[in-house]
C-alpha positions as CSV (number, residue, x, y, z in Angstrom):
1,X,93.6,228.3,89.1
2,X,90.6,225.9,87.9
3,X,92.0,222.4,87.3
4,X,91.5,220.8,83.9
5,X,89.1,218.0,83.4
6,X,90.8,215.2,82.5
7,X,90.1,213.9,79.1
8,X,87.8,210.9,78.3
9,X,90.8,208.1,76.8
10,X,89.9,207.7,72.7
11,X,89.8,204.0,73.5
12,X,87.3,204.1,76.1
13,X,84.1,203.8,73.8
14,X,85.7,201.0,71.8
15,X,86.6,199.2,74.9
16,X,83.2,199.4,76.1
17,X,81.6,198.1,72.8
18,X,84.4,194.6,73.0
19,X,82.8,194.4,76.8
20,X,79.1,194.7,75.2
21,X,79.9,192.3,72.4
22,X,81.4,189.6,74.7
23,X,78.5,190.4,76.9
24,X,76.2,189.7,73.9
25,X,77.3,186.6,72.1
26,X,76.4,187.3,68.3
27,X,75.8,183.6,67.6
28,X,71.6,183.0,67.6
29,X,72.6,179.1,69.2
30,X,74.8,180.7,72.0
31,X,72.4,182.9,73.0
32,X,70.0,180.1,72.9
33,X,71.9,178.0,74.8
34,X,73.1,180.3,77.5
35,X,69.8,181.4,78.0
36,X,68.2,178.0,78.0
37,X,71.2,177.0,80.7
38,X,70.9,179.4,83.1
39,X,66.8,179.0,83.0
40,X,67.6,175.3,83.2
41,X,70.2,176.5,86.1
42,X,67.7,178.5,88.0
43,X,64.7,175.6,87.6
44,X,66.9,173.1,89.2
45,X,67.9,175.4,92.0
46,X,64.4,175.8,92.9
47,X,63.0,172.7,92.2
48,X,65.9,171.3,94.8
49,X,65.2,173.7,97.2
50,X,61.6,173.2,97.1
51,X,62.4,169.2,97.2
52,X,64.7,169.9,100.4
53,X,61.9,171.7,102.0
54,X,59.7,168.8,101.6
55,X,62.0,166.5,102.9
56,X,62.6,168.6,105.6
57,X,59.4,168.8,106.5
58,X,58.4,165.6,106.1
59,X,61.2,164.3,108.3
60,X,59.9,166.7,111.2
61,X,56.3,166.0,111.1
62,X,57.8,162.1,110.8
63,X,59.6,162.8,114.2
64,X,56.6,164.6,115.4
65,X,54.6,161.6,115.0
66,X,57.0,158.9,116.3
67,X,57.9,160.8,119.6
68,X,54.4,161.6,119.9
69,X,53.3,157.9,120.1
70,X,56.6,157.4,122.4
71,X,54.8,160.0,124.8
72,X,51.8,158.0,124.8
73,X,53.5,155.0,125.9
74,X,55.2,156.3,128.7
75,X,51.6,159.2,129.7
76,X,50.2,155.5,130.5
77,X,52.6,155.1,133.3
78,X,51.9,154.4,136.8
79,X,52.5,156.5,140.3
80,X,53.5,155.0,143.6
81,X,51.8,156.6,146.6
82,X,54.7,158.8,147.0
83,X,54.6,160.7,143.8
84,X,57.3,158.5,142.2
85,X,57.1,157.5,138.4
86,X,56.5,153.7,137.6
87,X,57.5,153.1,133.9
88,X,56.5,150.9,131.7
89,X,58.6,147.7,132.2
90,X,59.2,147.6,128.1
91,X,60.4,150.9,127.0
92,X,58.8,151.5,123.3
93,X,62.2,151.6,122.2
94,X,65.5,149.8,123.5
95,X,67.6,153.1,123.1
96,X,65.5,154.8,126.4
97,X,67.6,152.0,128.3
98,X,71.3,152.9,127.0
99,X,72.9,155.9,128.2
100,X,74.0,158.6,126.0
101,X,71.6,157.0,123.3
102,X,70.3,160.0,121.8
103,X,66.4,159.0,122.6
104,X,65.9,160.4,126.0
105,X,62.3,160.8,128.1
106,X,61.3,163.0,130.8
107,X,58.5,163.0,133.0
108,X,57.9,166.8,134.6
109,X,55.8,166.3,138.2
110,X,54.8,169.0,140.1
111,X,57.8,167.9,143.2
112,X,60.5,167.0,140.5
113,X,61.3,164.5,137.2
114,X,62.2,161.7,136.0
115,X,64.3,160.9,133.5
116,X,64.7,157.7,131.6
117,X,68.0,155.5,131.9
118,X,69.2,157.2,128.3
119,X,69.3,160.5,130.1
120,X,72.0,159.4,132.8
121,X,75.4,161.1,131.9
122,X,73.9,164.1,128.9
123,X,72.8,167.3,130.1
124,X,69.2,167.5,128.9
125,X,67.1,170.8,128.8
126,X,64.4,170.6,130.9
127,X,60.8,171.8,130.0
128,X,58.0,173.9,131.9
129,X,54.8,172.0,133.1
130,X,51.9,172.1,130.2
131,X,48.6,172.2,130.7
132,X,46.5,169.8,130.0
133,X,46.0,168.0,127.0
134,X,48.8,171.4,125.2
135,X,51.3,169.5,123.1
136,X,54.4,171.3,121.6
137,X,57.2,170.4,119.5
138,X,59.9,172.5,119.5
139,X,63.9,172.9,118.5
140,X,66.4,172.2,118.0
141,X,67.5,173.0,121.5
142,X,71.3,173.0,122.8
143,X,72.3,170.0,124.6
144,X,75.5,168.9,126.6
145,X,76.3,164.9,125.1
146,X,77.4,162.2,127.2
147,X,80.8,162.2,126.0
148,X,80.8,166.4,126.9
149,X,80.7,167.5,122.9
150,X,77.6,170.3,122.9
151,X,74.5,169.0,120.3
152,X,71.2,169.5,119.5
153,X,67.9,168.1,120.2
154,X,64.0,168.0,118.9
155,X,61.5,168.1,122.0
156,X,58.0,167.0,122.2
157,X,55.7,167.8,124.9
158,X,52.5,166.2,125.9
159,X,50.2,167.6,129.1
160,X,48.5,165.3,131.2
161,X,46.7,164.7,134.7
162,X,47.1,161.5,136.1
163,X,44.0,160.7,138.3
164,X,43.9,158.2,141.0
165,X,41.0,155.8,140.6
166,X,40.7,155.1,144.5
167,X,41.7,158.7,146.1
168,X,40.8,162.1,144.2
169,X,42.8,163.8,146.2
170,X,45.8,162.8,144.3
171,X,45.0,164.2,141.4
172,X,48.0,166.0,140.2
173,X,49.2,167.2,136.5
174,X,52.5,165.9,134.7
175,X,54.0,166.4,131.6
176,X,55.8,163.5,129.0
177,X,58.7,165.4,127.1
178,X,60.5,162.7,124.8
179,X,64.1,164.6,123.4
180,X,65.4,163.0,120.3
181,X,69.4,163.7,119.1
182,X,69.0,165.9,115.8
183,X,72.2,163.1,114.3
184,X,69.8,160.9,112.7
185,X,68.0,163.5,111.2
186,X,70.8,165.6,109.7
187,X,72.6,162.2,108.7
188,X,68.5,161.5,106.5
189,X,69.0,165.5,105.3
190,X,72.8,164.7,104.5
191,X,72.2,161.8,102.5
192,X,68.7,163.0,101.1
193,X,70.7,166.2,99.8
194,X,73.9,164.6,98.5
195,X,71.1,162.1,96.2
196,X,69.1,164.9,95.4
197,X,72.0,167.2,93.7
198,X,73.8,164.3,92.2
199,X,70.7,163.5,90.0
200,X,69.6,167.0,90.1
201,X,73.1,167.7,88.5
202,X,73.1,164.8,86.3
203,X,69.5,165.2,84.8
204,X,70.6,169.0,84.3
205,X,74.2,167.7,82.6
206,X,71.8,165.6,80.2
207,X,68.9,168.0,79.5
208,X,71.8,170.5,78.8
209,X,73.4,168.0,75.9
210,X,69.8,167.3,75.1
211,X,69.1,171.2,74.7
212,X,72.2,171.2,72.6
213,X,71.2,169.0,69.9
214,X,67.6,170.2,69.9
215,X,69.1,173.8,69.3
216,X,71.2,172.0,66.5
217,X,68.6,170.4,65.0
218,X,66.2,173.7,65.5
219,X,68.9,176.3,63.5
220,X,69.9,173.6,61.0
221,X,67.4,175.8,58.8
222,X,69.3,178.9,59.7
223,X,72.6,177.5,58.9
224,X,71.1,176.6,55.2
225,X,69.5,179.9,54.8
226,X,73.3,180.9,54.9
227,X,75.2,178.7,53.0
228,X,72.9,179.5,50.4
229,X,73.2,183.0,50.2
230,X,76.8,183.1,50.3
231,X,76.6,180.0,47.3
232,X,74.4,182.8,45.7
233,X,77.2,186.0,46.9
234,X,79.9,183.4,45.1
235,X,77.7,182.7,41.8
236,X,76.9,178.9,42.3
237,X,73.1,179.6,42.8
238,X,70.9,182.2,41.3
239,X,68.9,182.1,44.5
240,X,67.4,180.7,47.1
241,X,65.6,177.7,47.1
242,X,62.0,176.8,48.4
243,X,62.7,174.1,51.1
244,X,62.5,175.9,54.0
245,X,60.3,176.5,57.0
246,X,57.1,178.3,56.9
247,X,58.6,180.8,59.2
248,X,61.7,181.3,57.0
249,X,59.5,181.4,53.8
250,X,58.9,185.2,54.3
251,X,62.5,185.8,54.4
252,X,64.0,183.8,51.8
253,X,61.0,185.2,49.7
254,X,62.0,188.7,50.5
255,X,65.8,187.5,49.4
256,X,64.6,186.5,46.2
257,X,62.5,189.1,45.4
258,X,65.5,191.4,46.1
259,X,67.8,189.5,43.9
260,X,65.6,189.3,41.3
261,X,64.7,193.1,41.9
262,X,68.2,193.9,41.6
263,X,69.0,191.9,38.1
264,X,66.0,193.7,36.2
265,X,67.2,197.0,37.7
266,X,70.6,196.1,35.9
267,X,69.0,194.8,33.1
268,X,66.8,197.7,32.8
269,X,69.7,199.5,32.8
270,X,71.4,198.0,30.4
271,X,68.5,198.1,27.9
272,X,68.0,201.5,28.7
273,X,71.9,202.3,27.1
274,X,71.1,200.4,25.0
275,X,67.9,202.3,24.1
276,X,70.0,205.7,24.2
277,X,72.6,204.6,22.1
278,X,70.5,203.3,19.7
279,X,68.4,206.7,19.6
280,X,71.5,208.7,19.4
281,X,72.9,207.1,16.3
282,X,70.6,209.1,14.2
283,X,70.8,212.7,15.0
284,X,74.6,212.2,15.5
285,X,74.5,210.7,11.9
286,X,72.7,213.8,10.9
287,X,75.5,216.1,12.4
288,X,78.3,214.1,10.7
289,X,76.5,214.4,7.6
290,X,76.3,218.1,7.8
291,X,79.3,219.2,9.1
292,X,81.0,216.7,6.7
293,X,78.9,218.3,3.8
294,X,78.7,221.9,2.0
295,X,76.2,223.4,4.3
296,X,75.8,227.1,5.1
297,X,76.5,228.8,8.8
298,X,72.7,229.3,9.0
299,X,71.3,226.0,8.0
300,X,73.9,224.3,10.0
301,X,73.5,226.0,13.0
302,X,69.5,225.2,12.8
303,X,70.3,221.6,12.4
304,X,72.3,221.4,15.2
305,X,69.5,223.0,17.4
306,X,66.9,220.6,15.8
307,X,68.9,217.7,16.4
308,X,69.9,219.1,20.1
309,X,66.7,219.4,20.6
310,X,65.6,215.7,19.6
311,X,68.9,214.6,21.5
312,X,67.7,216.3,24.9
313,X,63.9,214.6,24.6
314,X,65.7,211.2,24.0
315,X,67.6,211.4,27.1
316,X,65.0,212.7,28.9
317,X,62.2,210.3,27.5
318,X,64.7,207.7,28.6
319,X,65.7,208.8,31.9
320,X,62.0,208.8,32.8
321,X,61.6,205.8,31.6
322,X,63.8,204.3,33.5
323,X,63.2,206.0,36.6
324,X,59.4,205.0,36.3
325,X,60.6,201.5,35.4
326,X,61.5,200.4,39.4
327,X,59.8,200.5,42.3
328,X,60.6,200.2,46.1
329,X,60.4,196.7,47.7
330,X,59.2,197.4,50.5
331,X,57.1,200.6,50.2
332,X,54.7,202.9,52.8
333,X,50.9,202.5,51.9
334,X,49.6,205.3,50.0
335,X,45.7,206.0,49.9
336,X,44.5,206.2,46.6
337,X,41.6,208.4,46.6
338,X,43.5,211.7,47.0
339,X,45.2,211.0,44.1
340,X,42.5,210.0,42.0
341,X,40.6,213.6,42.7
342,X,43.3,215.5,42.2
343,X,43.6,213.6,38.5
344,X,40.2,213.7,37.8
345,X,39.9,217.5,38.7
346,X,42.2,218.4,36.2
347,X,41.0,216.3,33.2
348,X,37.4,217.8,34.2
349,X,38.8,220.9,33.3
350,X,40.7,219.7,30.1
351,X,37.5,217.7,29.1
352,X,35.1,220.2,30.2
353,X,33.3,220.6,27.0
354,X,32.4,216.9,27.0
355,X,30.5,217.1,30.5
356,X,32.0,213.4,31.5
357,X,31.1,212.6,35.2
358,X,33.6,210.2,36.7
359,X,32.2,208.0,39.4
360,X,34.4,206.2,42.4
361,X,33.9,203.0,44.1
362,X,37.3,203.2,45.9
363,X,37.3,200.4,49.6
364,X,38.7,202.3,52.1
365,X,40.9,200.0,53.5
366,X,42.4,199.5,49.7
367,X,46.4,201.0,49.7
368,X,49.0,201.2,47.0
369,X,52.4,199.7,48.0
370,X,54.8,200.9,45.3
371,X,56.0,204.4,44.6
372,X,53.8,207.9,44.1
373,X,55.1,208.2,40.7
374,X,53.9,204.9,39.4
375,X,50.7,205.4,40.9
376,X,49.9,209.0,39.3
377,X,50.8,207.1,35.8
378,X,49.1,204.4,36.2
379,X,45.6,206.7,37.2
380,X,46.8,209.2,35.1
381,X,47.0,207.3,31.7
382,X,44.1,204.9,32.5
383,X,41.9,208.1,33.4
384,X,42.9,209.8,30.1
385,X,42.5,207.3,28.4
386,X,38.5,207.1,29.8
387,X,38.2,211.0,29.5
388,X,39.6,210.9,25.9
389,X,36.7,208.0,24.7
390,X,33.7,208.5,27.3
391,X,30.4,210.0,26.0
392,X,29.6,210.9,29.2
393,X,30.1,208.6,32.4
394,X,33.6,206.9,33.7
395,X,33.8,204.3,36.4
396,X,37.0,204.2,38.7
397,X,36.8,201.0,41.2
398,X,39.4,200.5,43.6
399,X,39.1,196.7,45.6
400,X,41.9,194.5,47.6
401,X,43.1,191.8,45.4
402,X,44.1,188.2,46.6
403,X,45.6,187.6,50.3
404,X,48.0,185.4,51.4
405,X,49.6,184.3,54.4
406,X,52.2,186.7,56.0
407,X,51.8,189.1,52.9
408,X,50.1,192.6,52.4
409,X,47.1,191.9,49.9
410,X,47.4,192.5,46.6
411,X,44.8,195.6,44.5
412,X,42.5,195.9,41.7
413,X,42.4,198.8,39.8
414,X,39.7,199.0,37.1
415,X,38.6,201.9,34.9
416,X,35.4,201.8,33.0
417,X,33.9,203.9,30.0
418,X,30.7,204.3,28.0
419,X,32.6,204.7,25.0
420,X,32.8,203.0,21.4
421,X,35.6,200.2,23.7
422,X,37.9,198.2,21.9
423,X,37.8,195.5,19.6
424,X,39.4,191.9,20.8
425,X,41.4,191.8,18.0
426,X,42.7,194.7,18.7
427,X,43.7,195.0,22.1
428,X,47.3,193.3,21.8
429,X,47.6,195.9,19.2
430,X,46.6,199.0,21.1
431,X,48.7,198.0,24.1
432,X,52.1,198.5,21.7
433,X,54.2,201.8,22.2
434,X,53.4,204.3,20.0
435,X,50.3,202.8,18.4
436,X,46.9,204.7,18.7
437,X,43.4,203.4,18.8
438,X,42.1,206.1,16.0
439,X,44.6,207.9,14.5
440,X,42.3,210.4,14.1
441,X,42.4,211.7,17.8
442,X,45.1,213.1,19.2
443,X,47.8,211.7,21.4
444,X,51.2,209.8,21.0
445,X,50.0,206.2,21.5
446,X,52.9,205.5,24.7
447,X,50.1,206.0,27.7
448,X,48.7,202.2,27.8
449,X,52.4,201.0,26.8
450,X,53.5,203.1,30.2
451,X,51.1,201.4,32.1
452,X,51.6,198.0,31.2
453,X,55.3,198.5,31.7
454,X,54.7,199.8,34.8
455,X,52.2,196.9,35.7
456,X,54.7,194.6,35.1
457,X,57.5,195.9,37.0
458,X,55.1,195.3,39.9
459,X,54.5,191.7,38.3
460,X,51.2,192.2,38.0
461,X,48.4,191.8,34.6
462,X,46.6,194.0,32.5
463,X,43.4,193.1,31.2
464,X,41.2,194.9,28.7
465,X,38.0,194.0,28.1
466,X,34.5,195.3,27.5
467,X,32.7,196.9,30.2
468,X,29.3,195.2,31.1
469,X,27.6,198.8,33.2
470,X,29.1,200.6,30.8
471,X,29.1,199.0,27.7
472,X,32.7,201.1,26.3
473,X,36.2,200.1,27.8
474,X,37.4,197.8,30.5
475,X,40.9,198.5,32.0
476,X,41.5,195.9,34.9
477,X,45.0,196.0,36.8
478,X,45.6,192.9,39.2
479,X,48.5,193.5,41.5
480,X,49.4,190.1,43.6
481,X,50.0,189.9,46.5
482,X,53.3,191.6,48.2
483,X,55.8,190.6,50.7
């Protein structure tokens, strides 16, 4: 019988995500701050063991040295005719005389040794004969103390050949080994090491409280990012405000272009009922009229489709409008060119009996932030627009606008005919919805109204004006720059 796999507990995945949250600390300072500690943690770990290194081996080249220059006093001793060691009569230091001292000397003869008066009583290690001149510093080696407790020593070796000045047949080699107790030393390593972690530890207790008020000080910005937005999430602001780091400027920007984003898009909305209701008063007027009135089966029934009709187009008209009305925040690039052809191609056929060449001047690193929609209309209308009045020739430039730090640049979009153009005086008047230049052509007067609703929703400008290479219209868009 095949055995059941046992089931994964429900609670396993949400115990693992309370292990990876108290893992990951959600608070920006106590991230900081652990991180910060355990770097500072880890930098005065090494910096003390480098330190103890140092004095380590500073304190052994410093032995080195002083029982090296104890060798040389005692390699100038003297030899009796019988091989025997005269020392010096003033050891180099008073501790060679006491027993057990923990400063020993040996002299290594071809026959036998000698040993200082320190060396009486401790069981010292004794050393092989070294050539001449070889020196060698070794340990620590194992000793047996005076009082019979085991310890350690350092050794230094020095090779020599004593010469006699009279006879040179006593010639002979001999070897100086001073031994020094490794006490001293590891009571200068004890006390060295105890000094060094006290103020290693302090200086890391204080750079710690000092990290803590610098990280303070540093999110103080943070922390009034915050209490703003939630005095703006509880009404008592309408935004946020402008005193704030340069590297917090981006995002309290984006906050308030978001906010302010999100009132027009109720706003909009609301005029847009508005709008509706407004339209629909009429035809439902109309309807109550005639259905309170006299009116045939026939005629009624084709004033309810006329008005239907009229209703439908008014929602509609509306919804587009509305929909065309907002744009994305923070919107993909879109190339314009592509678009622009694919317009122009089609009024080229509309137009075709007017022969009107449209010419591009279109950078190529220029990009439309905003929505697809919006840019069609905006091309769209302003291209009509040229195709309707051009004799001949229209000009579409495309050119990044301003820049500014930490933001996308802004665009300039300008179309240009070699039509009649417009007089000033009547450019405010042109731009309003439903108003045509000639009344005589055909259209319904909404196109440049679109656009420059549409401009604005992107809070940029619309400027008409006469063109100077082609002496008819001038339509200039500026778009700023975004976040």
């Amino acid at each position: 019988m095949a055995s059941a796999t046992p089931a994964t507990p429900p609670n396993d995945g949400a115990a693992r995500r309370r292990r990876l949250r108290i893992a990951q600390p959600r608070s920006l300072q106590s991230r900081q701050l652990w991180a910060a500690s355990l770097g500072l943690i880890a930098f005065l770990a090494l910096a003390g063991y480098a330190l103890d290194f140092a004095f380590q081996s500073t304190a052994r080249s410093g032995m080195r040295e002083r029982l090296h220059s104890y060798a040389l006093a005692y390699a100038n001793s003297d030899f009796a005719r019988d091989g025997s060691v005269v020392p010096p009569y003033d050891p180099p230091d008073p501790r060679f005389k006491r027993p057990g001292s923990g400063l020993y000397a040996q002299i290594v003869l071809p026959a036998g040794r000698w040993e200082s008066d320190s060396a009486q009583g401790p069981r010292l290690p004794v050393g092989p004969m070294l050539k001449a001149s070889e020196q060698v510093f070794e340990g620590p080696l194992p000793v047996i103390r005076i009082n019979g407790e085991r310890g350690q020593v350092y050794r230094y070796g020095y090779g020599l050949v004593f010469s006699g000045s009279d006879d040179a047949s006593r010639e002979f080699p001999y070897t100086v080994y001073i031994l020094e107790d490794t006490t001293a030393l590891g009571r200068q390593l004890a006390a060295f090491r105890s000094a060094l972690w006290i103020n290693l530890g302090g200086a890391g207790v204080v750079l710690l409280l000092l990290q803590m008020l610098v990280l303070r000080w540093s999110l103080r910005p943070l922390r009034d990012v915050i209490s703003e937005l939630k005095r703006v999430q509880a009404g008592g602001a309408s935004g946020m405000s402008e005193a704030h780091p340069r590297e917090l400027e981006p995002l309290t920007e984006s906050i308030n272009a978001f906010i302010e984003s999100e009132r027009e898009n109720l706003d909009r909305q609301r005029n847009t009922l508005a709008d509706l209701a407004h339209s629909l008063k009429t035809p439902l007027a109309v309807l109550r009229s005639r259905l309170d009135s006299d009116t045939g089966e026939s005629e009624l029934r084709e004033e309810v489709d006329t008005q239907l009709r009229r209703m439908n187009d008014m929602v509609s008209y509306q919804l587009a409008r509305a929909a065309r009305s907002g744009h994305q925040l923070f919107a993909a690039p879109i190339e314009i060119e592509p678009h622009a052809e694919q317009i122009v191609t089609g009024l080229e056929k509309v137009y075709a009996s007017k022969r009107v060449l449209c010419e591009f001047e279109i950078a190529a690193q220029a990009r439309f932030h905003g929505e697809t929609g919006d840019l069609q209309e905006l091309l769209g209308n302003l291209l009509e627009n040229a195709f309707k009045w051009a004799k001949s020739r229209v000009l579409l430039t495309v050119a990044e606008g301003e820049s500014a730090p930490n933001r996308r640049p802004g665009l300039s979009i300008t179309v240009e005919d070699d039509g009649p153009g417009i007089a000033e005086d009547r450019i405010a008047h042109v731009l309003q919805r439903g108003v045509r230049g000639d009344e005589r052509v055909q259209g319904h007067g909404i196109g440049l109204a679109i656009v420059q609703d549409i401009v604005k929703s992107y809070r940029g400008e619309l400027h008409v004006s006469r063109s100077q290479e082609l002496g008819g219209a001038k339509f200039e868009i500026v778009l700023p720059p975004g976040l």
